[in-house]
N, C-alpha and C positions, 0 to 999 in steps of 0.2 A: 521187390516191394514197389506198390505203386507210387507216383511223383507223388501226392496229395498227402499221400503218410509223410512222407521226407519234409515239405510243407511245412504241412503241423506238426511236426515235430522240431523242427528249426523255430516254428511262430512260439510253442509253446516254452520251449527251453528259454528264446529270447526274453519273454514275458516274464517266466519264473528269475529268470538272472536281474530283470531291471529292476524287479518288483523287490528282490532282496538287498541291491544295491540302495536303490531310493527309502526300502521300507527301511532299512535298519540306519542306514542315515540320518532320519524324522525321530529312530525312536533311543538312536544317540545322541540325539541334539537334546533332546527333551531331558534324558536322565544324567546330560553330561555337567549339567551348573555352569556351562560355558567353556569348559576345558575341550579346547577343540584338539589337544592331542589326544586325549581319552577317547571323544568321538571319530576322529579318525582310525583308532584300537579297533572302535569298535565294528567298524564300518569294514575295514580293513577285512577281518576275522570272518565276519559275514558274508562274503564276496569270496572269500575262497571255501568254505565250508559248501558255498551252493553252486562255486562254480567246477568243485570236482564232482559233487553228486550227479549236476545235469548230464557233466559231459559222459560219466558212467553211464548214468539212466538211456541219454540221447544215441549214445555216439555210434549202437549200433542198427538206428533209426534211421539220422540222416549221416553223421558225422559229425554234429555235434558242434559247426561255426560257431551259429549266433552272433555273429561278427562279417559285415559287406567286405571287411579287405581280406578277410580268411576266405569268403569264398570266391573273390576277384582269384587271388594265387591260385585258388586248385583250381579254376577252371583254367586258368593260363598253364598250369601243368598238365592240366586233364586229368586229372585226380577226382575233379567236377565232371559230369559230361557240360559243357556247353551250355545247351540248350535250357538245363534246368537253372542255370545261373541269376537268370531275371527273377524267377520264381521263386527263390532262395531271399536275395535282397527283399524284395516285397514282404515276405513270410516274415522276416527276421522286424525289419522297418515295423509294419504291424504288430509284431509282439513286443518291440521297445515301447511302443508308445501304450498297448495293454497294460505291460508292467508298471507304468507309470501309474496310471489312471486306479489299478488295481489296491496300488500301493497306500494313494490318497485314500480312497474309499475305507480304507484299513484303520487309518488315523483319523479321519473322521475330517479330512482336508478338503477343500474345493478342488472336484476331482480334476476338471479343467485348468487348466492354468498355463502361463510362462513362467520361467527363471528368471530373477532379477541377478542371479550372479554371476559377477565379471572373471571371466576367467580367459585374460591374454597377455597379449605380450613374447618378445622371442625366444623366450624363457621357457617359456609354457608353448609355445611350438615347436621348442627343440625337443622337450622334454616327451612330447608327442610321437615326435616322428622317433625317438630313441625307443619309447617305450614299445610302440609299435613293430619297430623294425626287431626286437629282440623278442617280442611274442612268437612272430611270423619264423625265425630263426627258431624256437624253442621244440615249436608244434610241427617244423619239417625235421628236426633232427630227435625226436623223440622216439623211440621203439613203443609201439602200438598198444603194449597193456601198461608204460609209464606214461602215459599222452597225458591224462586228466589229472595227476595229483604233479608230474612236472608244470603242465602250465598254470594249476592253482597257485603251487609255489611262485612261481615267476609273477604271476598278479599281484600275491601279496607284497613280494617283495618290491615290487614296480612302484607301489601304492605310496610306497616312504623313500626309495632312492628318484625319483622322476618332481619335477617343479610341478608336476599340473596332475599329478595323483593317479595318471595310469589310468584314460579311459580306453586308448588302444582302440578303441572298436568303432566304425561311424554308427550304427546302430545305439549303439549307448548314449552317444554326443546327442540323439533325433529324440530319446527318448529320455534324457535328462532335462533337453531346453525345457519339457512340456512341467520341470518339477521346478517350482519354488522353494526349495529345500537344501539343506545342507550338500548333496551330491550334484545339485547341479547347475546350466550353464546358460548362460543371458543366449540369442536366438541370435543375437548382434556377434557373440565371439564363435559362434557353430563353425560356420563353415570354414576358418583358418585352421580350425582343432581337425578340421576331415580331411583338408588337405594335407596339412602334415602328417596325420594317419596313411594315408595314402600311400604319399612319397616314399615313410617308414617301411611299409608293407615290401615295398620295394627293392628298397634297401636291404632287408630282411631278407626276401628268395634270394638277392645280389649275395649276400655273403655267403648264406650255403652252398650257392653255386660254385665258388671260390673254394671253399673248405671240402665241397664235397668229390672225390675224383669220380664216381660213380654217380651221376645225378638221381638214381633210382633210389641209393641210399637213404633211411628214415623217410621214405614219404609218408605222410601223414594220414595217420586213418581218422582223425578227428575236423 
């Protein structure tokens, strides 16, 4: 398959995942009457429903990231080739902030915009780098036709055991600052939320590496 499908395929999943994230966010705020655990139900539900379909749909496009520190690992295992790596983040980067903008235009939002929401504290960077590091754990140690409904599951579940709601992803963090919205995050607390992603990421290949006596064991098609 040519890189550019791989690409678009990575831009487009990224897109479709923000845009269901941010969109169902907007339109559980709206019908929640303020019950913010209701809108997190909802929000919750929505995010895993579209993040097993993408990675179905995607996954034998590119693999199915849509996530900068999913595709830092496989290129550090070479699961990635390398070279496409740059190409990946850009692709992914540009489809978080699509989905945004997408999302707005849906609701009838100003498509442009910041987050005004605060979302810090060590709390909410540990809660990062956990939620992160157990994704990264989830999608290496997965058997290739359970990949997409095991890590739906682990998102949903992320979403309510994690202080900071489980964005896991820096792409997500690039393209929720752009939302004013219940999902997402001031442009001032970004970068603390990616590093901690990051490190998690880390931590995450760290442990399987540990647990796994074969390193070859569940690498990840996704």
């Amino acid at each position: 398959m040519s890189n550019w499908r791989k690409y678009l395929a990575e831009l487009v999943g990224t897109a479709a995942l923000l845009c269901a994230v941010i969109g169902s966010g907007v339109m559980a705020e709206n019908l929640s009457a303020g019950n913010t655990a209701v809108a997190l139900i909802a929000n919750t539900l929505a995010t895993v429903f579209a993040l097993y379909v993408l990675i179905e749909a995607m996954g034998p496009l590119s693999g199915a990231h849509f996530n900068p520190a999913v595709s830092l690992v496989m290129a550090y295992r070479k699961d990635l080739p390398r070279d496409l790596l740059i190409g990946y983040v850009i692709a992914q980067l540009t489809g978080a902030a699509l989905g945004a903008w997408l999302a707005h235009a849906m609701f009838d939002m100003d498509i442009f915009q910041w987050s005004h929401k605060a979302r810090t504290g060590y709390g909410q960077w540990l809660a990062e780098a956990v939620a992160t590091a157990g994704l990264l754990f989830v999608i290496l140690r997965s058997p290739a036709d359970k990949a997409s409904s095991m890590v739906a599951c682990y998102i949903g579940a992320a979403y309510w055991f994690t202080a900071s709601t489980s964005f896991a992803n820096p792409a997500a963090v690039f393209g929720r600052m752009m939302s004013d919205s219940f999902a997402g995050i001031s442009p001032m607390d970004a970068p603390a939320f990616i590093a901690a992603q990051l490190i998690g990421a880390g931590l995450g290949l760290g442990l399987y590496a540990l647990l796994s006596s074969d390193h070859n064991i569940g690498n990840a098609k996704i």
